[in-house]
N, C-alpha and C positions, 0 to 999 in steps of 0.2 A: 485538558487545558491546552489552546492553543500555544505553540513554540512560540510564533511571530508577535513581536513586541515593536513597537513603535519608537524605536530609540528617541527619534527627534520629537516624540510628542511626549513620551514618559519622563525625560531626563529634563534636565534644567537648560532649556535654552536661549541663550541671549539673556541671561537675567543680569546679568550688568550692564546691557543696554538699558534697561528698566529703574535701575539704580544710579545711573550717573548722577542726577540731580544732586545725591548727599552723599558722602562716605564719613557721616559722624557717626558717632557710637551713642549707645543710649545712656542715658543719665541713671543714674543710681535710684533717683524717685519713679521709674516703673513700675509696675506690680508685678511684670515680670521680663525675664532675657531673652523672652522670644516673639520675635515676628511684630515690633512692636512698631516698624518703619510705616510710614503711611504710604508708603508705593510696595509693601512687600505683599507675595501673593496669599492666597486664604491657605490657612493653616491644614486642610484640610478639605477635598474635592472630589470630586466621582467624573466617569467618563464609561461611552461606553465603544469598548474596544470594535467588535465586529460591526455597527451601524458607523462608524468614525463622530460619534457627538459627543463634547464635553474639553473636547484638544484646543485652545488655541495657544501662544504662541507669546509671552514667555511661561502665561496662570494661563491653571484651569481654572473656570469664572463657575461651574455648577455645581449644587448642592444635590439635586433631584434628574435621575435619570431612568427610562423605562426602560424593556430586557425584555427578550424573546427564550422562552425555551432555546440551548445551544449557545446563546450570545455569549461572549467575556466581555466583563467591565474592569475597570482599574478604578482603586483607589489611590490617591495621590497625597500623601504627607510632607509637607514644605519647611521647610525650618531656618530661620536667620537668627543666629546671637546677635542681638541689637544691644549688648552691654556692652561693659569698657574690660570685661575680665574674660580669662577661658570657663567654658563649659565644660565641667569634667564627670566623667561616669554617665555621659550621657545616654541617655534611652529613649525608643520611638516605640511604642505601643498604639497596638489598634483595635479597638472590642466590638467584636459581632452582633449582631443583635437583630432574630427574628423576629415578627410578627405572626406572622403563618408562611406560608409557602410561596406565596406571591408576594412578601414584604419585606425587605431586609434595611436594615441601618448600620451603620458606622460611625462610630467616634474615636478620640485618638487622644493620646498623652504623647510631649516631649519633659523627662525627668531628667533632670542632673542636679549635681550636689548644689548649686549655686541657685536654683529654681526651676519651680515648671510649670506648663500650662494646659488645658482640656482643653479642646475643642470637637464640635460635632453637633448634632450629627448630619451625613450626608444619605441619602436613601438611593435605592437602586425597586420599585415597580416593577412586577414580573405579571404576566396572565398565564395561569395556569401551566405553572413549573411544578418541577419534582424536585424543589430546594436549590441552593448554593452548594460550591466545596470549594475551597481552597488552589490554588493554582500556586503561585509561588510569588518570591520578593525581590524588587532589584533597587539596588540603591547607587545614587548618582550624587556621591560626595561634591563639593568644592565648586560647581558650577562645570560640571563634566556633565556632556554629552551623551557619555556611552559609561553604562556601569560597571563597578569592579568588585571584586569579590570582599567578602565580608569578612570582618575581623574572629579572630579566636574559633577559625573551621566555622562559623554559624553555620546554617541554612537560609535563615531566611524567615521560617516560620516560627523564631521567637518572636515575631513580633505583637503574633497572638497569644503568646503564651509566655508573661512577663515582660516583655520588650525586649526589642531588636537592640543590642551594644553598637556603636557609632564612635566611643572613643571619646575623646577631647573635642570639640568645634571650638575654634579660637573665633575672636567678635567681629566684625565687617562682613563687605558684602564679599568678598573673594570663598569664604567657606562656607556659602549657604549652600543646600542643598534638597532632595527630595527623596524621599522613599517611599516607590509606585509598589501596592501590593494587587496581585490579578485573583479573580476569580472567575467561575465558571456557572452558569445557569444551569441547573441540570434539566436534560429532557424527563418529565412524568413520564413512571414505567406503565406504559402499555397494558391494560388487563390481559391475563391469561387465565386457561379456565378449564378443566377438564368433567366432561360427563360419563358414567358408564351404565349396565347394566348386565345385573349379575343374579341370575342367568338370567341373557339376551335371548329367550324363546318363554310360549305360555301356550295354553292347551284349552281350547275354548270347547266349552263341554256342549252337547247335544243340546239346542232351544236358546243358545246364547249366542251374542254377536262379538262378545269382545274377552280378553282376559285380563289379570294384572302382572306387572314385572317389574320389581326393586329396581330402581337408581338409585345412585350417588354422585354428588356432583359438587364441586370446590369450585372459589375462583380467587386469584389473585390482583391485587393492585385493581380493584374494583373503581371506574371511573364511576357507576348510580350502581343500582340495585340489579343484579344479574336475574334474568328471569330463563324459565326452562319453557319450550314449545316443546308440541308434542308432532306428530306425521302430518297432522292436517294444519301445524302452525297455528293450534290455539294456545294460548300459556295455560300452562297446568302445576308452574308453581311459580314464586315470586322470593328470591332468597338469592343470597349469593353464593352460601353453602346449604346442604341439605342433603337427607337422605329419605325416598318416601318411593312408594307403587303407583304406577301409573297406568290406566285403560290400552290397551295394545287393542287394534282390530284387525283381521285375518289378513294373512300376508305379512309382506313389511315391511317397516316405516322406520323414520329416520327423526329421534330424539334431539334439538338442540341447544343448546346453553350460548346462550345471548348476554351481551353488557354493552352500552350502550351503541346500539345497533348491529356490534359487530360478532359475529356468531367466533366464539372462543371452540368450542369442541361439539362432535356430533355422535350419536351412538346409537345403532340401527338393531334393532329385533325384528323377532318374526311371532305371528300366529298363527297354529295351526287348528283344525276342529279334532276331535275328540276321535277314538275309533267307532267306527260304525255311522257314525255322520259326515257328511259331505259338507261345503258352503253353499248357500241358496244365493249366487248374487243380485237374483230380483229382488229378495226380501231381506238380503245381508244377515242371515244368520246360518249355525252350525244347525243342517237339518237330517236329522237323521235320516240313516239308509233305509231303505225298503226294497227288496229283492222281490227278484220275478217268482213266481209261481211255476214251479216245476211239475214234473210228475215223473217219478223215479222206476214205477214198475207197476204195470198192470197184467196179473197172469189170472189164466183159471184151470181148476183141478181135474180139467179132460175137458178136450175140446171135439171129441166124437164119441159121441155117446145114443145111446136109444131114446126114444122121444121119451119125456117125462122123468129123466134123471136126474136126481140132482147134479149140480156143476157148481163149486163154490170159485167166486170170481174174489181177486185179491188186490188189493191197488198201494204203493207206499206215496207221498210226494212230501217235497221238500218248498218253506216260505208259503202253502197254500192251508186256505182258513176249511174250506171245502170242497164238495165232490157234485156233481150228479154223472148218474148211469141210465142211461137212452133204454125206456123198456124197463126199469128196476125203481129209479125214484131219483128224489133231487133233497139239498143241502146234506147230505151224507157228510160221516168223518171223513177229514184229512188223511185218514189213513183207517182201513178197517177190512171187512170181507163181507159178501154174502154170499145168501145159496138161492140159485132159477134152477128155475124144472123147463128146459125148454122142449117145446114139442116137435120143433121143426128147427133148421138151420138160421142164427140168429146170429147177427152182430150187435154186438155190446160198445157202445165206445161210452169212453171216462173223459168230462169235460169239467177240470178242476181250475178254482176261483180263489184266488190273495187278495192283498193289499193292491197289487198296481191292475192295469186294464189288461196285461197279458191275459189270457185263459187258454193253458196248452191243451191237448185233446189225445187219447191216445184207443184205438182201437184192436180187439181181437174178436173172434169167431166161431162160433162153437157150432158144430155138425151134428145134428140130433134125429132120430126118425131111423128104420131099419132099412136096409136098401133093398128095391127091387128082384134083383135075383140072388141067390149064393154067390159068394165071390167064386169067381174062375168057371161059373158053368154057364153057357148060353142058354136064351130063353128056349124052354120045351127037350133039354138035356136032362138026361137023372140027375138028380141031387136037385132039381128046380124044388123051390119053394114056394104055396101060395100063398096072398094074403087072407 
């Protein structure tokens, strides 16, 4: 609540410039001892502090005032004994009175033993507040200026709560007075709003593009209906609490919780693909791996030998579907043996086939046929050999 009070507009000023006309006292046939003068001001009035409207100079003249979020208005309680006797036990009361949040009223009671009177109500218009509260009470007895302190320790805030004590007011204009009570517009709280994800990662299996991952997500002081986007900023739900799975696609993306327009909280996951799969990003999916086509070992059981011996050739390979052998045959096991009788000096090569367009190739050589002369003797030496 604002400290700064407007003494010279809150307190009673010049009101017996306003009064000079009479200083009779009211007649006994009244209905009642207050405020019954025809120059006295309205019993009752609103004003609004931070715009300066509602203040003139010696009455407040408005009933109806509008309010901004943050503004302070003052309500103003005026009071004259217009009888011929004292007011004693006197009380100023003042009762609140909502509509909804953009609406409020006021009406007022002055009680004393001798009589009293209702008046009201005055209204104070708001757009879209987060209600009223209470500020505090100053009272400006006796045609004073500047206010003083209240009787019996008050505060101030009995006025709402049974009525404000004022004492005795004795009859004329010398001890009229006013009691300005302030209040405060409150600013509407802000929505806030948090989203999360637990766990913030998902495993998008081989042939698939996307996976799921639990959120949770609250919001508070909700101005409409909170909605959740997802990475690509489509909404994927519409709540202002909730808890639910949502589509993640590979990589990672960034979850938001929105009210109206304003992104309250954000919560980023990831996807990954599966073991053994890669992502395809032409075709955005988890595409399984396919390895090359090895070929681990190609041996054979004697590589010089006599013509027409058997020779068993041996091959292992690794990711490959088949085999062919240059001279032996084709679509052979991935992994197997045979046996050539070669009659002459021969190379073998292994030209193995997988899944991708690699086709590795691995060659050896087998030395077959008797040789020419004994080893170590030249031609037409003993030990020569013929064929």
């Amino acid at each position: 609540m604002k400290n700064k009070i407007k003494n010279i507009i809150v307190g009673i000023i010049s009101l017996a410039m306003v009064l000079m006309a009479s200083s009779a006292f009211a007649s006994s046939a009244w209905s009642s001892i207050w405020n019954n003068a025809s120059n006295d001001c309205p019993s009752i009035a609103i004003a609004n502090y931070t715009t300066n409207t509602g203040y003139t100079d010696p009455c407040w003249p408005l009933s109806t005032v509008s309010a901004n979020p943050g503004d302070s208005i003052n309500v103003r309680v005026y009071y004259h004994n217009t009888s011929n006797q004292n007011a004693t036990n006197v009380r100023v009361l003042l009762t609140q009175s909502t509509g909804n949040s953009n609406s409020h009223s006021f009406s007022g009671q002055i009680i004393s033993d001798q009589g009293s009177i209702s008046f009201g109500p005055v209204n104070v218009n708001t757009s879209n507040s987060g209600g009223i509260s209470y500020g505090s009470t100053r009272w400006y007895p006796n045609q004073k200026q500047t206010q003083v302190n209240f009787i019996d320790n008050q505060d101030g805030s009995e006025i709402l709560n049974g009525g404000l004590r004022i004492g005795t007011i004795t009859p004329g204009w010398s001890s009229q007075g006013s009691v300005v009570v302030s209040f405060h517009i409150k600013e509407k709280p802000k929505p806030t709003g948090s989203i999360s994800a637990n766990p913030n990662s998902c495993i998008i299996s081989a042939g698939n593009s996307k996976c799921l991952i639990p959120f949770s997500w609250n919001t508070t002081n909700p101005v409409d209906t909170s909605v959740v986007l997802n990475g690509n900023g489509s909404v994927v739900a519409t709540s202002n609490n909730g808890n639910e799975s949502f589509y993640t696609s590979f990589g990672s993306s960034t979850f938001k919780l929105r009210n109206n327009g304003i992104d309250l909280d954000t919560a980023t996951v990831s996807a990954s693909c599966a073991a053994g799969s890669d992502w395809d990003y032409f075709n955005s999916f988890c595409k399984e791996e396919v390895n090359d086509c090895v070929i681990t070992s190609f041996t054979a059981s004697d590589t010089n030998v006599d013509s027409n011996s058997p020779v068993t050739l041996s091959w292992n390979t690794s990711y490959c579907n088949s085999v062919n052998i240059s001279g032996v045959g084709t679509g052979l096991s991935a992994n197997g043996n045979v046996t050539v009788y070669p009659t002459d000096t021969t190379t073998y090569t292994l030209t193995a086939f997988g899944d991708t367009n690699v086709t590795p190739t691995k060659s050896l050589e087998v030395v077959a046929g008797g040789p020419a002369y004994a080893p170590g003797f030249p031609a037409g030496a003993p030990g020569y050999k013929s064929n």
